[in-house]
C-alpha positions as CSV (number, residue, x, y, z in Angstrom):
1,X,17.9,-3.0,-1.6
2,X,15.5,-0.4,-0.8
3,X,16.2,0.5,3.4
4,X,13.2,1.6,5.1
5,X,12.6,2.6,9.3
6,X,11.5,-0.3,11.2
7,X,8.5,1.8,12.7
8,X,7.0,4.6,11.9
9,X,5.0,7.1,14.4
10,X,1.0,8.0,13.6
11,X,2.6,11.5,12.2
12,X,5.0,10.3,10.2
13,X,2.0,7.9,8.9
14,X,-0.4,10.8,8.8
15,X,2.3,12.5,6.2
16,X,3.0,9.5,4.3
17,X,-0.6,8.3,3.3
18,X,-1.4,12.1,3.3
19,X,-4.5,10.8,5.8
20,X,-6.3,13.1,8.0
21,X,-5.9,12.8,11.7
22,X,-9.7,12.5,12.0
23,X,-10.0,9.2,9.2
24,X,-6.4,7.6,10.7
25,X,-7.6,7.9,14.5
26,X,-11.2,6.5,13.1
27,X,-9.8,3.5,11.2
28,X,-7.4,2.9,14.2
29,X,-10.1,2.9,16.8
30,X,-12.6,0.7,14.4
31,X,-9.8,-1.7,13.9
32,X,-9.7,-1.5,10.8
33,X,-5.7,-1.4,10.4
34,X,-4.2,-1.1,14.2
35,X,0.0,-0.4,14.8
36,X,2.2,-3.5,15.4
37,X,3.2,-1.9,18.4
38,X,1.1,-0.3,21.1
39,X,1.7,1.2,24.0
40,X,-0.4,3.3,26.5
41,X,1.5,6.4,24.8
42,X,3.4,5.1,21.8
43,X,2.0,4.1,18.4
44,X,4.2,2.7,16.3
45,X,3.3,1.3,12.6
46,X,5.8,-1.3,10.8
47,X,6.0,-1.1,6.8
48,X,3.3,-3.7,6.5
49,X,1.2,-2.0,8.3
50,X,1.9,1.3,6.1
51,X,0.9,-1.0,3.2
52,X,-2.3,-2.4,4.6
53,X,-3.3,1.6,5.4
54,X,-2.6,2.7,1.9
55,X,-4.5,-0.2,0.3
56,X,-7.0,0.6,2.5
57,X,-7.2,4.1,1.5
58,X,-7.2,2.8,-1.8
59,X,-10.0,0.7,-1.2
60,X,-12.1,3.4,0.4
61,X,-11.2,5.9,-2.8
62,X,-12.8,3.3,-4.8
63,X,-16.1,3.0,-2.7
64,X,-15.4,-0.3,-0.5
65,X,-17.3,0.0,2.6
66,X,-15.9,-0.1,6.3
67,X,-17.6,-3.4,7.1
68,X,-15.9,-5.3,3.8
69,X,-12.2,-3.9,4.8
70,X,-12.9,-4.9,8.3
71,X,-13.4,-8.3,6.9
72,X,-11.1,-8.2,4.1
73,X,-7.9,-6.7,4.9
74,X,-6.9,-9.1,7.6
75,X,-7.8,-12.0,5.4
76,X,-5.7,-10.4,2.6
77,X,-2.6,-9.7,5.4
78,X,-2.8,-13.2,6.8
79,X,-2.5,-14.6,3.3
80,X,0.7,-12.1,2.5
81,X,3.8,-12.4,4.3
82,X,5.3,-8.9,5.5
83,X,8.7,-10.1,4.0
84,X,7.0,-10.9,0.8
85,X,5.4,-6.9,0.4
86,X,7.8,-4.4,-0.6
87,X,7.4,-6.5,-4.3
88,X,3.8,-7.1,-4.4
89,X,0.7,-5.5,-6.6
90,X,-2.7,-5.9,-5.4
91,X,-5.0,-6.2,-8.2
92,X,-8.2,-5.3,-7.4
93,X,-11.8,-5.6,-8.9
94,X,-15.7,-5.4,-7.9
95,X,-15.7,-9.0,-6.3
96,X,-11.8,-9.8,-5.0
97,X,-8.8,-8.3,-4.3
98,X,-5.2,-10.2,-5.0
99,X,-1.6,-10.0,-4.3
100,X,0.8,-10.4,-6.9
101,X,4.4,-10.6,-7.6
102,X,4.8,-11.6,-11.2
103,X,3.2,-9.8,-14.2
104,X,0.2,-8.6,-16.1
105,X,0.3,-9.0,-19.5
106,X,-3.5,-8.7,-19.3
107,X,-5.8,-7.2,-16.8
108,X,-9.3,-8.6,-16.3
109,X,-12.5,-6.2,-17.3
110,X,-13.1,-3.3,-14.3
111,X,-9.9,-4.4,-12.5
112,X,-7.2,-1.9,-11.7
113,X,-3.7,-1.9,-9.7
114,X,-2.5,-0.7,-6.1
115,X,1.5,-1.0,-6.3
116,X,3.2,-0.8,-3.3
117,X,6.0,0.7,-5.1
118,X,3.5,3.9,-5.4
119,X,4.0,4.2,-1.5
120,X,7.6,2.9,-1.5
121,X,8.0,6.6,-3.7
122,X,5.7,8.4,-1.1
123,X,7.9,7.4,1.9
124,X,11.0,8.2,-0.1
125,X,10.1,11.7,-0.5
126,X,9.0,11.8,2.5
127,X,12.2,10.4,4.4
128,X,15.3,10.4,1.6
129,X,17.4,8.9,4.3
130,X,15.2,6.0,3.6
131,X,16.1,5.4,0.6
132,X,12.7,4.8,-1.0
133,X,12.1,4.7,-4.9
134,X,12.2,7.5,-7.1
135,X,9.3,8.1,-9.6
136,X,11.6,7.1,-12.5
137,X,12.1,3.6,-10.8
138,X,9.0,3.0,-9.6
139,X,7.3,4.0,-13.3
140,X,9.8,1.4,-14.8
141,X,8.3,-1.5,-11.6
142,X,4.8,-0.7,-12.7
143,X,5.2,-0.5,-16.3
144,X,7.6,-4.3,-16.0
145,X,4.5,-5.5,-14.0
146,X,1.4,-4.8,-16.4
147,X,3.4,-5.4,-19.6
148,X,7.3,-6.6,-20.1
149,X,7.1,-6.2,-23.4
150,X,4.7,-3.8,-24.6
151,X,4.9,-0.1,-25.3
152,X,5.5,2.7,-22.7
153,X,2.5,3.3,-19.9
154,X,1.7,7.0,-20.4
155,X,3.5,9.2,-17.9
156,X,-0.3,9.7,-15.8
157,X,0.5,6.1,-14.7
């Protein structure tokens, strides 16, 4: 059992994601991805919200525009339960993006992964007290996901 905070603050968010201060107040003031809990002074993000932010982040790496996510992503966290994240892979192509627990044994033409375990590692070397994945673990959750039974995923996984 992997023990993680129950919030986070919009520094220790900042660190995690490795997001400037400039895109994370910007996407927080568009709504794009907003904290669980906010007060007047006090932002304070759960781990499903740390999720949403990094597949966000991926999402925007990979060209997705602002007015898509703002559609998408809280279709895609209404569909997920927060209970249900710490185990899922988004698989993402051009048209759709998809949450999934089991495995890949093969993945459709121009679609690629966003593990959450890849942030479970971030917050872990961020916060060891946390208890987060190492990179060992989290290379043998992704390589288990795309293929069970094939050979080893090159370490630039």
């Amino acid at each position: 059992e992997i023990l993680l905070k129950q919030f986070f603050s919009s520094e220790e968010v900042k660190e995690v994601l490795s997001l400037s201060y400039r895109r994370h107040s910007y996407w927080r003031r568009v709504k794009l991805v907003v904290p669980s809990k906010n007060t007047a002074h006090q932002r304070r993000w759960t781990f499903g919200d740390l999720v949403y932010l990094f597949l966000t982040l991926k999402l925007r790496q990979s060209g997705r525009s602002i007015q898509k996510l703002k559609k998408g992503i809280p279709q895609i966290r209404t569909s997920v339960p927060e209970d249900f994240l710490r185990g899922v892979t988004f698989l993402v192509t051009p048209q759709e993006v998809a949450a999934f627990t089991g495995r890949f044994y093969r993945l459709p033409e121009k679609a690629w992964l966003v593990p959450v375990s890849e942030l479970l590692v971030r917050i872990g070397e961020v916060f060891p007290e946390t208890q987060g994945l190492n990179t060992k673990e989290a290379h043998e959750t992704l390589h288990r996901t795309i293929n069970p039974s094939g050979p080893d995923l090159p370490d630039s996984c």
